[in-house]
C-alpha positions as CSV (number, residue, x, y, z in Angstrom):
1,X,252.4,-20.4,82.2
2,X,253.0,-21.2,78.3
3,X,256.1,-20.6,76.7
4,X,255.2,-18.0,74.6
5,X,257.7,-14.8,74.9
6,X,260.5,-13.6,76.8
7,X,258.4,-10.8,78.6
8,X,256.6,-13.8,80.5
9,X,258.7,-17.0,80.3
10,X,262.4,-16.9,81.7
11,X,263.4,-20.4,79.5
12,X,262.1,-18.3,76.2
13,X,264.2,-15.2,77.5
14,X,267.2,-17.4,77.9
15,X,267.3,-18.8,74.6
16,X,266.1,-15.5,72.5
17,X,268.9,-13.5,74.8
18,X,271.6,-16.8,73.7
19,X,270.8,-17.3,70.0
20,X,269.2,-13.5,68.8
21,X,270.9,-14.1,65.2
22,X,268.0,-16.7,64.9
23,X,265.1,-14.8,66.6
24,X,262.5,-12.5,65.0
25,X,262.1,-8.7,65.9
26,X,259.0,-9.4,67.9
27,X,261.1,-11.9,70.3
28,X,263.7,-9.6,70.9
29,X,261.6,-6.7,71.4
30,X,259.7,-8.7,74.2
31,X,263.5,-9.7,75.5
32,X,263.7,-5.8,76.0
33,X,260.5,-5.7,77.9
34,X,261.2,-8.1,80.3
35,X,264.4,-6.3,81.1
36,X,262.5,-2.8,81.4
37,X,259.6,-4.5,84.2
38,X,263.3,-4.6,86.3
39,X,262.1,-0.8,86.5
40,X,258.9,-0.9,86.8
41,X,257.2,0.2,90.2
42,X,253.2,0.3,90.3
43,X,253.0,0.6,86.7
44,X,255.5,3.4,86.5
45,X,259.0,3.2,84.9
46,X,262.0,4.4,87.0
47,X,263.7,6.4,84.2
48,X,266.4,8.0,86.2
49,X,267.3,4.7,88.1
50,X,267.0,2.9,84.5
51,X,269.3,5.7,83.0
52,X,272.2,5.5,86.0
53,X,271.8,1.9,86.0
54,X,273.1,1.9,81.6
55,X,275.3,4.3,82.8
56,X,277.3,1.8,85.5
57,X,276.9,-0.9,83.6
58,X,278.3,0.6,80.5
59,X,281.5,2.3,81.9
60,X,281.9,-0.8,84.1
61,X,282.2,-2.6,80.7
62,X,285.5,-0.7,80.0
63,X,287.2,-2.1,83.1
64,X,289.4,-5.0,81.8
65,X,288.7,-6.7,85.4
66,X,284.8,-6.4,84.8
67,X,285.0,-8.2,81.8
68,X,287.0,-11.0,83.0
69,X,284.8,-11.7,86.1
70,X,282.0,-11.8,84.1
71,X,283.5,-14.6,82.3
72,X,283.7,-16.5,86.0
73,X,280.7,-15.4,87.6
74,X,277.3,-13.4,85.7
75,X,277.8,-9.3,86.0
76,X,274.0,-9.1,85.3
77,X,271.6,-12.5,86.7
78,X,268.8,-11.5,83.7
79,X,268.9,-12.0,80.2
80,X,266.2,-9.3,79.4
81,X,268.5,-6.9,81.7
82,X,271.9,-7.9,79.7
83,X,270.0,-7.4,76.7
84,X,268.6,-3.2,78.0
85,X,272.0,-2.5,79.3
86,X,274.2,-4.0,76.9
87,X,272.0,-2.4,73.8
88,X,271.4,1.0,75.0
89,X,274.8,1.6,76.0
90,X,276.0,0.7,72.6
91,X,273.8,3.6,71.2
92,X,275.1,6.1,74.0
93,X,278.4,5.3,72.6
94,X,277.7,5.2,69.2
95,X,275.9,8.5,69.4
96,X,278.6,10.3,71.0
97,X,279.6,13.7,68.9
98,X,283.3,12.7,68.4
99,X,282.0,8.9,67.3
100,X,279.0,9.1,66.1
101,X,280.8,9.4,62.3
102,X,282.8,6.3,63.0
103,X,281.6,3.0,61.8
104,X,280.8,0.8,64.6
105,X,283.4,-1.7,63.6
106,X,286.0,0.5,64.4
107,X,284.8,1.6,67.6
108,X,286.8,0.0,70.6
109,X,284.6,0.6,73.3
110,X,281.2,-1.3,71.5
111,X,284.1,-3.8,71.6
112,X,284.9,-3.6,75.4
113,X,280.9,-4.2,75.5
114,X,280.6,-6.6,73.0
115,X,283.0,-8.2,75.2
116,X,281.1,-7.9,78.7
117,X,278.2,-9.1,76.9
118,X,279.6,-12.4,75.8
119,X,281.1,-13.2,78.7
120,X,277.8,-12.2,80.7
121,X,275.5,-14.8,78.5
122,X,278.1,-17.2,79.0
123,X,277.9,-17.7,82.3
124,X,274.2,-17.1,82.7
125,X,273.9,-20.3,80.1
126,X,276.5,-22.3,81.9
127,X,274.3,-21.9,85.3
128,X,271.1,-22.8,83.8
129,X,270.0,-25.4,85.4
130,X,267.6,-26.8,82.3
131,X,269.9,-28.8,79.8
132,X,267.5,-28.3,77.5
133,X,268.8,-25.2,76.4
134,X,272.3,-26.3,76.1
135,X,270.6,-28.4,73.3
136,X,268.6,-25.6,72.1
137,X,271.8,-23.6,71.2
138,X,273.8,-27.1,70.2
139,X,271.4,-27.6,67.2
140,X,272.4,-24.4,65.9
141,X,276.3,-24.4,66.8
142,X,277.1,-28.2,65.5
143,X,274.1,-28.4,62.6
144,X,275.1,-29.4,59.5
145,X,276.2,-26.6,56.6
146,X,273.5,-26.0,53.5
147,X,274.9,-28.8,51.2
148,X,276.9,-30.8,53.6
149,X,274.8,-34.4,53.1
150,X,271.5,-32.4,53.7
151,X,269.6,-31.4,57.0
152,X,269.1,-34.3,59.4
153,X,265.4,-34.6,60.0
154,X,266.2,-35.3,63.8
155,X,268.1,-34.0,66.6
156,X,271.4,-32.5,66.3
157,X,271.9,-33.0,70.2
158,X,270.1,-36.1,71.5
159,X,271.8,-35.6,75.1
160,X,274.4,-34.0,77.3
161,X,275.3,-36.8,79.7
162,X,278.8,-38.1,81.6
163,X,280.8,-40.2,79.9
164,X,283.8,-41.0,82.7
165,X,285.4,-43.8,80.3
166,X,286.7,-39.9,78.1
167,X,287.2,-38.4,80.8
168,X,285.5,-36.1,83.7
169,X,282.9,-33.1,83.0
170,X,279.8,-33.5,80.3
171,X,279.4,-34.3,76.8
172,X,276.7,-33.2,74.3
173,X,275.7,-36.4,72.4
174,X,275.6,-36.0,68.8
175,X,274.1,-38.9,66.2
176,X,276.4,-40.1,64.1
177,X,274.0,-39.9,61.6
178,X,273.4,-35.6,62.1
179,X,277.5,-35.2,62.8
180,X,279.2,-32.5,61.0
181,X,282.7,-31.2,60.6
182,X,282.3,-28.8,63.4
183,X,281.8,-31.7,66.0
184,X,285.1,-32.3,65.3
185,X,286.8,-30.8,68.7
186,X,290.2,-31.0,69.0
187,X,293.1,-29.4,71.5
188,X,294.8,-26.2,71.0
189,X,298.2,-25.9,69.5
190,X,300.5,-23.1,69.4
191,X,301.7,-23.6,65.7
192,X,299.5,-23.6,62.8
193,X,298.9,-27.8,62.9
194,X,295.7,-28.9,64.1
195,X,295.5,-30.2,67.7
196,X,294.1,-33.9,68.5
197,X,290.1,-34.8,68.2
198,X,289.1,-34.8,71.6
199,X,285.5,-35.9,70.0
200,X,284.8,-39.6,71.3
201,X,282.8,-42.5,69.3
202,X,280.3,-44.7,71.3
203,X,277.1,-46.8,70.5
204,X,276.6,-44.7,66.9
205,X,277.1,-41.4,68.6
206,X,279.8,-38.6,69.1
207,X,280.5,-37.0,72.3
208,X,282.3,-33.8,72.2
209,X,283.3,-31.9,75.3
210,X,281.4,-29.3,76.9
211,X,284.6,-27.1,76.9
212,X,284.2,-27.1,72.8
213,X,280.7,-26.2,73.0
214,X,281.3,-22.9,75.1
215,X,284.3,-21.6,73.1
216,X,282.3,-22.3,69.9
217,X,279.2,-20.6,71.8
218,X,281.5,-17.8,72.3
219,X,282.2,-17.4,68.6
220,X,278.6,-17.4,67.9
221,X,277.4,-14.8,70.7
222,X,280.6,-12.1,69.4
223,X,278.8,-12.1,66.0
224,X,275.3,-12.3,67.9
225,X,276.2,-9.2,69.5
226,X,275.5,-7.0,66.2
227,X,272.0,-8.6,65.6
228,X,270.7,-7.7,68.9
229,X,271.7,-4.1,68.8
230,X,270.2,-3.7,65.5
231,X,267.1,-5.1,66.8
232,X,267.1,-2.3,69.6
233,X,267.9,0.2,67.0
234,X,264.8,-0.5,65.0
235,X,262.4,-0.8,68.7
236,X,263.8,2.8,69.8
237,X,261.8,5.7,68.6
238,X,263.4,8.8,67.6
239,X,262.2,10.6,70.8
240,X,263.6,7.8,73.0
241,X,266.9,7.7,71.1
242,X,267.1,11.3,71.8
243,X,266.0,11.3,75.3
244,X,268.5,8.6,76.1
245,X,271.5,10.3,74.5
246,X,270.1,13.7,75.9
247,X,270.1,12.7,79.7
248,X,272.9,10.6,80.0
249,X,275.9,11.6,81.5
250,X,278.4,9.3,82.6
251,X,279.2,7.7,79.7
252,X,279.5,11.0,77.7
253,X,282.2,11.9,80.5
254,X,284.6,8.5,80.2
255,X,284.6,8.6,76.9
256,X,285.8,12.9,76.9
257,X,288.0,11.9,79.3
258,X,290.2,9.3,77.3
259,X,290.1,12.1,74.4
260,X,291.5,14.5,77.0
261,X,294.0,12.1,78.1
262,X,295.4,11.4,74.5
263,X,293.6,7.9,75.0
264,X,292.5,7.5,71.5
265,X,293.3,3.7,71.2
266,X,290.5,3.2,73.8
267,X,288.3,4.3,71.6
268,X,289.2,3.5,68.0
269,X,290.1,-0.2,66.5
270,X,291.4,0.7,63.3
271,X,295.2,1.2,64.9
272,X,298.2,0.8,62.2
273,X,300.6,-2.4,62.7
274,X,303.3,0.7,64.0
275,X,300.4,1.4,66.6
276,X,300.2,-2.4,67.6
277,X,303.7,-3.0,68.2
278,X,304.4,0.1,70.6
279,X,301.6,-0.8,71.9
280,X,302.5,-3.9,72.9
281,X,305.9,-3.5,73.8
282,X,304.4,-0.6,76.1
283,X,302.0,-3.3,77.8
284,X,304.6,-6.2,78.1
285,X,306.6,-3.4,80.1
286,X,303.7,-2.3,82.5
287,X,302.9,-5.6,82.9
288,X,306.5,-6.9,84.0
289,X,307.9,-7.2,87.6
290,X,309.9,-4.1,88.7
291,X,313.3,-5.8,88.8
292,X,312.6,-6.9,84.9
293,X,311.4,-3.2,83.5
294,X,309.3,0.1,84.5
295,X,307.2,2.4,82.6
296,X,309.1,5.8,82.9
297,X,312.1,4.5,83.5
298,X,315.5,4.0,81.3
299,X,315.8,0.9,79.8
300,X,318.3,-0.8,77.2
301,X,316.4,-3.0,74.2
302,X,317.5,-6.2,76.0
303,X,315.3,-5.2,79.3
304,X,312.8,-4.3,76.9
305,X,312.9,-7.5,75.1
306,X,313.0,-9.2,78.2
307,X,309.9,-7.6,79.5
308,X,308.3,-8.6,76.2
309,X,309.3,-12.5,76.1
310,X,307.9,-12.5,79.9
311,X,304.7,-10.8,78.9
312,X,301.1,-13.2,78.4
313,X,298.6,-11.7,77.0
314,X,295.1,-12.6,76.5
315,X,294.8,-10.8,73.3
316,X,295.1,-12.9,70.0
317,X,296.7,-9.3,68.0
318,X,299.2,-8.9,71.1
319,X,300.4,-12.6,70.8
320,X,301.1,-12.0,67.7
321,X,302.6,-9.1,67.7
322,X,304.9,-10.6,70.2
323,X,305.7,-13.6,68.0
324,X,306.8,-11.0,65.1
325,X,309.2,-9.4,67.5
326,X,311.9,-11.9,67.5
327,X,315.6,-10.0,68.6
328,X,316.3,-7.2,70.8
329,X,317.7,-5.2,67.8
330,X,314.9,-5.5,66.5
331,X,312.5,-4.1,69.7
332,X,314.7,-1.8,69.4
333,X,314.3,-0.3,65.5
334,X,310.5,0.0,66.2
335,X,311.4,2.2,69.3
336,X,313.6,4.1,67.2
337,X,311.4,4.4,64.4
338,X,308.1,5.5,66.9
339,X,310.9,8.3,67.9
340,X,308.1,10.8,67.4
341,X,305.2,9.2,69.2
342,X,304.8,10.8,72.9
343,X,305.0,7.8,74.6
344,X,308.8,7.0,73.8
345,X,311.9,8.8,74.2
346,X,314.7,7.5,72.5
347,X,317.6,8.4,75.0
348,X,320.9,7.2,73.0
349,X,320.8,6.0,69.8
350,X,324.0,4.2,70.1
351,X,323.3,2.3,73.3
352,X,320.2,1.9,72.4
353,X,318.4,3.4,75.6
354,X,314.9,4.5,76.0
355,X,312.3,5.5,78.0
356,X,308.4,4.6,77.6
357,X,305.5,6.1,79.1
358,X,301.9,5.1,78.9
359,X,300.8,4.5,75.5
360,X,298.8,7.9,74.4
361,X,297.9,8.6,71.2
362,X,298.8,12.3,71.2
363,X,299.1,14.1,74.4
364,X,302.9,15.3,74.5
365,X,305.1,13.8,77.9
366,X,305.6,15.6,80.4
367,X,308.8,14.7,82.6
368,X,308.9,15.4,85.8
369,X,311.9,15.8,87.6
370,X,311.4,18.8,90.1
371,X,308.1,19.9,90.8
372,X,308.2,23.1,89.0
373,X,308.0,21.3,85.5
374,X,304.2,21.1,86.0
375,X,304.2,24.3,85.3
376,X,305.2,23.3,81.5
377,X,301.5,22.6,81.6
378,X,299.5,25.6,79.8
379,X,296.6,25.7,82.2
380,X,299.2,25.3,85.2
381,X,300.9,28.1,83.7
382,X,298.0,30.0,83.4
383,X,297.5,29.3,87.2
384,X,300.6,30.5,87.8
385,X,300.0,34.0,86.9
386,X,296.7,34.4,88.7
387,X,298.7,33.3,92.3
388,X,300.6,36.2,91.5
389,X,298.0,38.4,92.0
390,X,295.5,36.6,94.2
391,X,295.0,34.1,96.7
392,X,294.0,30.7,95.9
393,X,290.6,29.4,95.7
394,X,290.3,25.8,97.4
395,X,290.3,23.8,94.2
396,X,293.4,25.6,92.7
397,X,295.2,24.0,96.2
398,X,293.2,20.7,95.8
399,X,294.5,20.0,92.2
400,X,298.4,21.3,92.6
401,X,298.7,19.0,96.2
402,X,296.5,15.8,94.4
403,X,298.6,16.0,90.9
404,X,302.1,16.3,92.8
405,X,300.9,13.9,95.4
406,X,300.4,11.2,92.5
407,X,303.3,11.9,91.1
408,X,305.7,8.7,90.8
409,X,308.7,10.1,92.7
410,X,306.2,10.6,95.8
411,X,304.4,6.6,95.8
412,X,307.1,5.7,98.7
413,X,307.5,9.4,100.3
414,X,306.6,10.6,103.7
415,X,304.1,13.0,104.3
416,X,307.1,15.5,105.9
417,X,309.3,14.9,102.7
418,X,306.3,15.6,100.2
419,X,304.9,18.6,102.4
420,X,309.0,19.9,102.3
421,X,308.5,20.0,98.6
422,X,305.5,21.4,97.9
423,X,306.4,24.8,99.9
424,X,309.1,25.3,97.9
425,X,306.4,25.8,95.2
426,X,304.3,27.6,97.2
427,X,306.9,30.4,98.3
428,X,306.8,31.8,94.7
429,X,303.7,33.4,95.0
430,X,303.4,36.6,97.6
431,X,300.8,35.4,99.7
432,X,302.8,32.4,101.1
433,X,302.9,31.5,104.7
434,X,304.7,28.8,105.8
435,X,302.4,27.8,108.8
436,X,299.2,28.2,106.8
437,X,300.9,26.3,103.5
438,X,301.7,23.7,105.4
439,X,297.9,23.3,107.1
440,X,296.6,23.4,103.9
441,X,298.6,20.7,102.5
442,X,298.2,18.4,105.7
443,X,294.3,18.9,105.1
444,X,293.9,18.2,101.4
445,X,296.0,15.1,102.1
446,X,294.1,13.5,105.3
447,X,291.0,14.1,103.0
448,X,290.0,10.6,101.6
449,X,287.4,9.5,99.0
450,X,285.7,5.9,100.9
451,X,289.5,5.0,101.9
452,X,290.8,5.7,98.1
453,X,293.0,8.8,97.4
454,X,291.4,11.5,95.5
455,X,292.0,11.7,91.8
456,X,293.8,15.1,90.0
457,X,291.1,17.0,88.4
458,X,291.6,16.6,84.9
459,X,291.0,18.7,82.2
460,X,287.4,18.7,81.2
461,X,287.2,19.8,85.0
462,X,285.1,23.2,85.3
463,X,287.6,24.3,87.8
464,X,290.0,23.3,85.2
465,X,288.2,24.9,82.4
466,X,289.0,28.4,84.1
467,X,293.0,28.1,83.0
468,X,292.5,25.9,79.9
469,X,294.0,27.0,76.5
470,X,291.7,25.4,74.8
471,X,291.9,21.2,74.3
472,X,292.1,21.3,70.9
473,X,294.7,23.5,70.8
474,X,296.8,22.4,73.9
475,X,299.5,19.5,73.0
476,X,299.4,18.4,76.6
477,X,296.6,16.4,78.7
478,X,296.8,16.4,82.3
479,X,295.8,12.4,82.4
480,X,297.7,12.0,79.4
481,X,301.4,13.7,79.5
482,X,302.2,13.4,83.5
483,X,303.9,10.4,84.3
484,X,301.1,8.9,86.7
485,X,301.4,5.6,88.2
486,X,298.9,2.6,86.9
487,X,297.3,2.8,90.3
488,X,295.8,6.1,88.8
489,X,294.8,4.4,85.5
490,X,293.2,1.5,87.5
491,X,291.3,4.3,89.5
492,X,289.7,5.5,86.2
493,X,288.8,2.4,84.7
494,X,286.9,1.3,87.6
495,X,286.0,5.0,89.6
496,X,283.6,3.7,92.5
497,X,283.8,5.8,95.0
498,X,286.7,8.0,93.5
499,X,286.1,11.6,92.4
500,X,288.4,14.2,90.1
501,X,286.6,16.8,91.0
């Protein structure tokens, strides 16, 4: 078979899916194609497999440990595929209500998939098995700049080849002759010098890493993101566009959810340098070992600090926000200034004490130190006075038992101890029986989701929706104010198997 488009060669797909900033709009429109005959069946497109499959794929994106695997191993083993799912989840998000105003620079989540997508195309490239195409996108990553000595009328890349007397691994060879300033590799530093050439010079040629040509890929492909989704944009019809944001679901759901769990920073970019550093400080913290410091838990600035100077992240902003934090007293003075923000609690001024929750962007804290304060909770409250008068309906038991059950004060309990507790709440109503309470409890708990504890309902819930106040009007979120472990968190961002409702 000629090499003529994506839809029917997989070489032409790998190198339209890897460099689409240099593709036309008919390429890339056949590079959709090919990934839509994955749902074909006798001429006949799945649409509800097609639409569930965006769905996983796209809330799978805002897993952090998604992400990174892809980076190891390919999420997705098609270009054509990567290219459907990673381009109509972009428009679901984009054409979310709450979002669709925001400009799509300043939307997180297209990051979180931006993200997924580079990683994805990474590996799929690194595991192609034609070297040819590592050449392909080599002209175009170490070509010369318009007016640097003119074009070279040959190769850019001649060859990618060993080279054991530089070292182990391969090395794209480069003319001497078509070299530019970009084949100039050098190491990483931590300051702002420049780290040593690792480019070599042999035989009229430069050799430069491998290594140098995937993280210079990865530059490329994080811009390359943008021109792909506008080339979907401009192949979807209205009616599709409509259809797909019409039917789909899941994504629609996520993304409520982090707006019902004061989750904003999920879903917005455009955070002040204020938001940044608590941010941080509240990630170094969740991030350290227990003995160091613990979200929702009392700590002085010098644990705080601590937990900070320990803390490695991956992300460029969060390195340096760290490297701007230089002093306890200092840690502590943008605590004390972010006084107001629901996620800190300054405890004493003086001794410079406080206690941090998980960051939200504006649901209120709850703290919990006897069961009845979830009652501070408006639909709880609301609860509350219907148990009065009437028995409870299954769900109302399901959601009390699961929410106290997740509780942090519980992670380490016995079933006895928590079971002990929970009847004390449940003798305030008049229909309490201490044999049947107990049953009841004993049977929501042995009640497993595919060996994962069932999530609290939260508050998009319909069964939640009953009591609700109204989210717009409500301070509190049930995700977002109660002092949940991260194991809950973790249960969200990646919800196989795991139900609220």
């Amino acid at each position: 078979m000629s090499r003529t488009t994506p839809l029917n060669d997989e070489y032409i797909a790998y190198r339209v899916a890897a460099l689409p900033r240099d593709e036309g709009q008919f390429q890339l429109t056949q590079l959709f194609e090919r990934g839509y005959q994955r749902w074909m069946v006798d001429d006949t497109q799945e649409t509800e497999k097609l639409l569930a499959d965006i769905e996983r794929f796209t809330c799978d994106a805002f897993a952090p440990s998604t992400r990174r695997k892809a980076a190891e191993r390919p999420y997705v083993d098609d270009p054509g595929m990567l290219a459907v799912f990673t381009t109509l989840g972009a428009v679901c998000i984009m054409d979310h209500p709450k979002l669709e105003e925001t400009p799509p620079r300043h939307l997180a989540l297209l990051g979180d998939l931006r993200e997924l997508y580079v990683n994805n195309i990474g590996s799929l490239i690194r595991e192609y098995d034609d070297f040819t195409l590592h050449q392909e996108i080599a002209e175009i990553l170490y070509a010369k700049e318009p007016g640097e000595d003119g074009p070279h009328s040959g190769r850019v890349c001649t060859d990618i080849t060993t080279r054991p007397e530089f070292g182990e691994g391969y090395y794209l060879e480069i003319p001497l002759v078509a070299a530019s300033r970009k084949c100039l590799a050098r190491t990483d530093r931590d300051d702002d010098q420049q780290g040593e050439i690792r480019a070599n010079v042999a035989d009229n040629h430069l050799y430069v890493p491998v290594s140098d040509f995937m993280r210079k890929y990865r530059s490329y492909a994080e811009d390359a993101f943008g021109r792909l989704l506008t080339a979907q944009e401009e192949a979807l019809t209205p009616e599709q566009r409509s259809w797909l944001t019409a039917n789909e679901s899941a994504i629609t759901e996520r993304i409520d959810r982090f707006f019902a769990g004061g989750q904003t920073h999920r879903l917005w970019e455009n955070w002040s340098r204020q938001k940044q550093q608590l941010r941080t400080i509240i990630n170094a913290v969740q991030a350290a070992d227990n003995d160091i410091a613990r979200i929702g838990q009392t700590h002085t600035a010098r644990e705080l600090y601590e937990a900070l100077e320990a803390y490695d992240s991956e992300r460029s902003w969060e390195q340096q926000v760290c490297d701007s934090i230089s002093t306890p007293r200092s840690l502590g003075t943008i605590l004390s200034t972010n006084r107001d923000h629901p996620s800190v609690t300054v405890e004493n001024d003086r001794l410079n004490r406080y206690t941090l929750t998980r960051y939200s962007d504006g649901a209120q804290p709850i703290h919990v130190d006897d069961l009845e304060d979830l009652f501070e909770l408006p639909c709880l409250a609301a609860m509350d006075e219907r148990l009065q008068e009437k028995k409870p309906v299954r769900k109302d038991l399901y959601n009390l038992v699961r929410m106290a059950w997740w509780l942090p004060q519980y992670q380490d309990a016995s079933t006895d101890e928590f079971i002990t507790d929970m009847k004390e709440v449940f003798a305030r109503w008049p229909w309490y029986d201490d044999d049947v309470t107990e049953y009841q409890i004993r049977y929501e708990l042995n009640n497993d989701i595919g060996g994962e504890i069932p999530l609290p309902m939260n508050c998009l819930n319909d069964d939640m929706q009953r009591y609700c106040i109204g989210c717009d009007q409500c301070p509190y979120s049930i995700y977002g104010s109660l002092p949940f472990p991260e194991e809950l968190y973790d249960q969200l961002d990646n919800p196989a198997g795991v139900t609220t409702d």
